[in-house]
C-alpha positions in Angstrom: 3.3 -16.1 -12.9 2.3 -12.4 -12.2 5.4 -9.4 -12.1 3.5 -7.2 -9.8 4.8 -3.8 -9.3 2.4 -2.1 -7.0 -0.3 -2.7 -4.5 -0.7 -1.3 -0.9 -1.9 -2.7 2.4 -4.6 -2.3 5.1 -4.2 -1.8 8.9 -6.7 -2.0 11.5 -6.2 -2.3 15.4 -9.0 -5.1 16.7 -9.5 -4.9 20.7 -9.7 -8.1 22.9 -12.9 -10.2 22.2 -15.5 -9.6 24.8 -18.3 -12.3 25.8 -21.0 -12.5 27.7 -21.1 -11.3 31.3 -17.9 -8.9 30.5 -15.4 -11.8 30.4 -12.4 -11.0 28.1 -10.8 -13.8 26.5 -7.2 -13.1 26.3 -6.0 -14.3 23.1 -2.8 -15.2 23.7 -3.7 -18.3 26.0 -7.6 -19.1 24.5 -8.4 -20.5 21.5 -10.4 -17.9 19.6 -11.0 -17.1 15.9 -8.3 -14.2 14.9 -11.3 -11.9 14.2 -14.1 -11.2 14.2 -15.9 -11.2 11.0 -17.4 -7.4 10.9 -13.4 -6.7 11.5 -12.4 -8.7 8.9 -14.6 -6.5 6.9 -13.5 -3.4 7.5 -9.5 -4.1 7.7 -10.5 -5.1 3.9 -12.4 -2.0 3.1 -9.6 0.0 4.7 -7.3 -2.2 1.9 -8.9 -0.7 -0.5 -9.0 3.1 0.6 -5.1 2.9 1.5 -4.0 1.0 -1.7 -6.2 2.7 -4.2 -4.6 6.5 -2.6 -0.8 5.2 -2.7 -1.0 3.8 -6.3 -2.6 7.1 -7.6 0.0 9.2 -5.9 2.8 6.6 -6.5 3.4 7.3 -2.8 5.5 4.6 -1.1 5.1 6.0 2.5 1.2 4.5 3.3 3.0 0.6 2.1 5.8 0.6 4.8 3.2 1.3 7.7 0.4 -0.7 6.7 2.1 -4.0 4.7 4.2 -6.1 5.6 6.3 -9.7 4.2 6.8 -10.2 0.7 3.5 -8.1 -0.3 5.2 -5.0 1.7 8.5 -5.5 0.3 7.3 -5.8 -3.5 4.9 -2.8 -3.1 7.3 -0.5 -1.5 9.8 -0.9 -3.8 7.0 -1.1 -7.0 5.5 2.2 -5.7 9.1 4.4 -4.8 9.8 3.1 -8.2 7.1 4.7 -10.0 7.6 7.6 -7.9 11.0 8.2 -8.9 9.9 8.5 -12.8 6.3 9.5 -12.6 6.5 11.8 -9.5 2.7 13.5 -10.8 1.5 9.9 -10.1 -1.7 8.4 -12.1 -4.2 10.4 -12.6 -5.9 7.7 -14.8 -5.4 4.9 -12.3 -9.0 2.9 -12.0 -9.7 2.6 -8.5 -9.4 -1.0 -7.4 -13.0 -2.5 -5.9 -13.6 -5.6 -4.1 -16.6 -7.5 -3.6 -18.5 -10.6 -2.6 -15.9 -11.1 0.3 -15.5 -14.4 1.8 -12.9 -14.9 4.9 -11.0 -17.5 6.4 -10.9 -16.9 9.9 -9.0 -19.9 11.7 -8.9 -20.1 15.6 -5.9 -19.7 17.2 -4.2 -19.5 20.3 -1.4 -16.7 21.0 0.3 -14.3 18.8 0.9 -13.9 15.8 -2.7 -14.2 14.5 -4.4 -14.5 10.5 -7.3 -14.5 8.5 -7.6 -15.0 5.3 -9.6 -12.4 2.5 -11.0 -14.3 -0.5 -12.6 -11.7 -2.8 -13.6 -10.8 -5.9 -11.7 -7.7 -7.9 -11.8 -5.5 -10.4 -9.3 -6.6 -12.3 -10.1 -8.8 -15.2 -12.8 -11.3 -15.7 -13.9 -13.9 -12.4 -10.7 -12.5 -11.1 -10.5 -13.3 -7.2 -7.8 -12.5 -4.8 -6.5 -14.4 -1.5 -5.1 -11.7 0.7 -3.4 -12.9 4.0 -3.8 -10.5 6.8 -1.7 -10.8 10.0 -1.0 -9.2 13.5 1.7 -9.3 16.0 -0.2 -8.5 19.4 -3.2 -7.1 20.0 -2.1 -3.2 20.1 -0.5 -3.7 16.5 -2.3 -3.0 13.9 -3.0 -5.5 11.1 -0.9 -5.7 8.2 -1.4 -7.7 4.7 1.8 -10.2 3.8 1.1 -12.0 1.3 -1.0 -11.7 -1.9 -2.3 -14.5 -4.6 -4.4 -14.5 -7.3 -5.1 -18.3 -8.3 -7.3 -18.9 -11.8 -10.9 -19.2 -11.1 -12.1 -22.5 -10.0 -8.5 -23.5 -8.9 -9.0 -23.3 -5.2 -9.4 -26.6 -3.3 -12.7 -26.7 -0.9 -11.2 -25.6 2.4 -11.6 -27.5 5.9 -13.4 -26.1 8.7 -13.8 -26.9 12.9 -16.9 -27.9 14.5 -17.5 -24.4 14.8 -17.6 -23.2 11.2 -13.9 -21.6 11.2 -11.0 -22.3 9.0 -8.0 -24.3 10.5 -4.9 -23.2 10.8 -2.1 -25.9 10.1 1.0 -25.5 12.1 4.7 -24.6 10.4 5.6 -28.6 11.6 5.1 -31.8 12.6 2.1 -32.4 10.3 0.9 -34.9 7.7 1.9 -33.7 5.0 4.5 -34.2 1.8 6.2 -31.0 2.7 5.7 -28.5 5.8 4.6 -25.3 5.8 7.8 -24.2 7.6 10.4 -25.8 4.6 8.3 -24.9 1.9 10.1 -21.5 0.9 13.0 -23.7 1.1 12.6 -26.5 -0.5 10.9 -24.8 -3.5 14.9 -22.3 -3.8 16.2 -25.9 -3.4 14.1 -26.8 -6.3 14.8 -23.9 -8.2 18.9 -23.9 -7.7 19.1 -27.6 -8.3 15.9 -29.4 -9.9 16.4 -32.1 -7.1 13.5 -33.9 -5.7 9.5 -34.7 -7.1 7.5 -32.9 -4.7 7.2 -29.9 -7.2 4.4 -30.7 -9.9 5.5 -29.3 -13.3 4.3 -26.2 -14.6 5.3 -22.2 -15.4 6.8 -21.5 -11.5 8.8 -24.9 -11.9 10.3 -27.0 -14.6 9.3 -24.2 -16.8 11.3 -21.6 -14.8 13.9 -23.7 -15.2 14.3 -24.7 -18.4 13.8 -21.0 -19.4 16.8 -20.3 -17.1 18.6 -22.7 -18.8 17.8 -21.4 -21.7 18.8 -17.3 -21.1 22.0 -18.4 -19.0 24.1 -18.0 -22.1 23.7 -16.0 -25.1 26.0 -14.0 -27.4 25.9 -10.7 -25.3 25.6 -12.5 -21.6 26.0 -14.9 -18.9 23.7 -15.0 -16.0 23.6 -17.0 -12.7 21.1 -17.2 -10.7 21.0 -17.7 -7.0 17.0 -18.7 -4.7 16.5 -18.1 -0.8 14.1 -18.7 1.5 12.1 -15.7 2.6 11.0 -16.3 6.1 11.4 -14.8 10.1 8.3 -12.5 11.4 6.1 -11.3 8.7 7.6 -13.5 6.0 6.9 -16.6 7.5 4.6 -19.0 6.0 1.0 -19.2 6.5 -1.2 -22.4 5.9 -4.8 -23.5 5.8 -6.2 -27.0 5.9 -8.3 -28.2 2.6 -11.2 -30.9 2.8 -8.8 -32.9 0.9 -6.7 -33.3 4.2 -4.1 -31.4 2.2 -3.4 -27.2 3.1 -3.0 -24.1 1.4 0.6 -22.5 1.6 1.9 -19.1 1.5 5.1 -18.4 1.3 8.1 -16.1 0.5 11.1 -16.3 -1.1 13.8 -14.2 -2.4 15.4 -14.2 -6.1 18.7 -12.8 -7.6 19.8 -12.9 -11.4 23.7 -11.3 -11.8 24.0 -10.9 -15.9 27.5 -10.2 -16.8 27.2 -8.8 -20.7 30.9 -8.6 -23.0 32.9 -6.4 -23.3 31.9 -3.4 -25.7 28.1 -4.3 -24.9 25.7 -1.4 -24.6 23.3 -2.2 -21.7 19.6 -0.7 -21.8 18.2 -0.2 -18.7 14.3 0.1 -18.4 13.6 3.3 -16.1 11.5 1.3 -13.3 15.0 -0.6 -13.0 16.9 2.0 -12.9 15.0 4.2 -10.2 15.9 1.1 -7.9 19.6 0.7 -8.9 22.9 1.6 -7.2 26.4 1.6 -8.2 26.8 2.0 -12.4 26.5 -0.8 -14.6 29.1 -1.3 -17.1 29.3 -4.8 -17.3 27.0 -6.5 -15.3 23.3 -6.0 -13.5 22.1 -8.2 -10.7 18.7 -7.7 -10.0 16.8 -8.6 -6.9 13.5 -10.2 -6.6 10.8 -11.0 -4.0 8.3 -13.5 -4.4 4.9 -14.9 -2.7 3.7 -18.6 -3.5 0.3 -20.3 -2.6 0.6 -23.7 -3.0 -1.8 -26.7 -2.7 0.2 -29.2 -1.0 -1.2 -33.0 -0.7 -1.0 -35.3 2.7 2.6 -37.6 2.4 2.0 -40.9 1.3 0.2 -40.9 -2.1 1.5 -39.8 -5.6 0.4 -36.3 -5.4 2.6 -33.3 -6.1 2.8 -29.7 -4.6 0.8 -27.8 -6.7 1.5 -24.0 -7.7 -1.8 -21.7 -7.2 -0.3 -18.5 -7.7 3.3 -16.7 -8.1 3.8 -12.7 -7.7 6.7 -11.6 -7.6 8.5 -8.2 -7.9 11.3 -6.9 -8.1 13.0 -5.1 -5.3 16.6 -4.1 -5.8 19.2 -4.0 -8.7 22.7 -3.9 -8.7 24.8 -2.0 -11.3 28.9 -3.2 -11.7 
């Protein structure tokens, strides 16, 4: 599980596809990849300029134009965070670089539209990142939603069409053990009551869980927590079929932890929590979390489980009472 506290985004406005003898394809009745690969390029490369400027300023303003989803909403709030207690910014802040680019460029037909950035980055060893980049309409620009950063090798090969591109797997009414479209829910389902075996067992599951368990009473405090689904617009899911017959996932959801401490306790509030809280916490805090999931998950029918990829999440909002 990654606590991720800043990033930024990339837009970049890509024009009709023209073809030979001036013909435009209209995209939203053709079946065309979502971009072209040279554009795919450069809304990464403008990633990198726009998030390596607001994380050295701590500037939140770049984020709410350019991202979007659960990435938008954790970097936002990450970023006016830092802002509101290191307002000089970072003037140490090591410029984040990506390389050897690969993307996952499905065809599609209508809005919205995706690709998919699988690079390489600066930030630790073999480290590569899955960036999800998605438009409304053809005049909007395009704006990153989700963001994972799976161990190295962990990937499954992915599928492709007849003509070399990625394929896009649809929110329902596919093959496999759980759709795209229910997997936000089922996974706060999961998460609120440990029902079902779709979930394979690891840190972002019975782990989670048992180290709920485990904090939900202590001396000082009682906590509940309470899981939603993330989804409508830019938070909802986006999937990719593997040569397994299975799919990549990405989805959202949304987190909230209400600790209510005795009486007499002294709370200590960290100060990135504290630049995002309201009201004044006596005796309890709630805090409010985003999260973004890739997940491998399996066709229906065999014994495999949903498999956990990645988890980011950050948090967003906190409640003093």
């Amino acid at each position: 599980m990654i606590r991720r506290r800043l990033c930024s985004g990339a837009a970049a406005l890509a024009l009709a596809v023209p073809l030979a003898g001036c013909v435009t394809v209209h995209g939203e009745r053709a079946s065309i990849p979502s971009v072209r690969p040279a554009e795919a390029a450069r809304v990464l490369a403008h990633f990198a300029a726009v998030s390596n400027a607001a994380a050295r300023a701590y500037d939140p303003a770049p984020v709410t134009g350019i991202e979007a989803g659960p990435l938008g909403a954790i970097d936002e709030a990450g970023l006016r965070a830092n802002h509101a207690v290191r307002p000089a910014g970072d003037a140490a802040y090591a410029p984040l670089v990506f390389s050897d680019p690969r993307f996952l460029i499905p065809r599609q037909i209508g809005w919205p539209k995706f690709f998919v950035a699988d690079t390489a980055v600066n930030r630790g060893t073999d480290a590569r990142w899955l960036l999800v980049f998605r438009r409304a309409a053809a005049d909007r620009p395009w704006k990153a939603d989700f963001l994972a950063a799976p161990a190295a090798g962990a990937l499954p090969a992915m599928a492709a069409d007849r003509h070399g591109n990625a394929v896009a797997v649809p929110a329902a009414g596919t093959d496999l053990l759980v759709q795209p479209g229910q997997a936000a829910a089922s996974y706060a389902d999961y998460l609120q009551q440990g029902a079902g075996a779709v979930f394979a067992g690891g840190p972002s599951t019975s782990e989670l869980r048992a180290a709920r368990e485990e904090h939900a009473r202590t001396p000082d405090s009682v906590t509940q927590y309470a899981d939603q689904p993330a989804q409508g617009g830019d938070f909802d899911p986006v999937a990719l079929r593997t040569k397994d017959g299975g799919a990549l996932v990405f989805f959202g959801t949304r987190h909230q932890s209400r600790a209510t401490y005795r009486a007499g306790h002294r709370l200590a509030i960290d100060p990135d929590t504290q630049a995002l809280m309201t009201g004044t916490p006596r005796t309890s805090v709630t805090l409010s979390t985003v999260g973004q999931q890739l997940v491998a998950v399996p066709r229906a029918g065999g014994t495999a489980q949903v498999a956990f990829l990645s988890r980011i999440i950050g948090l967003v909002g906190a409640k003093g009472a």
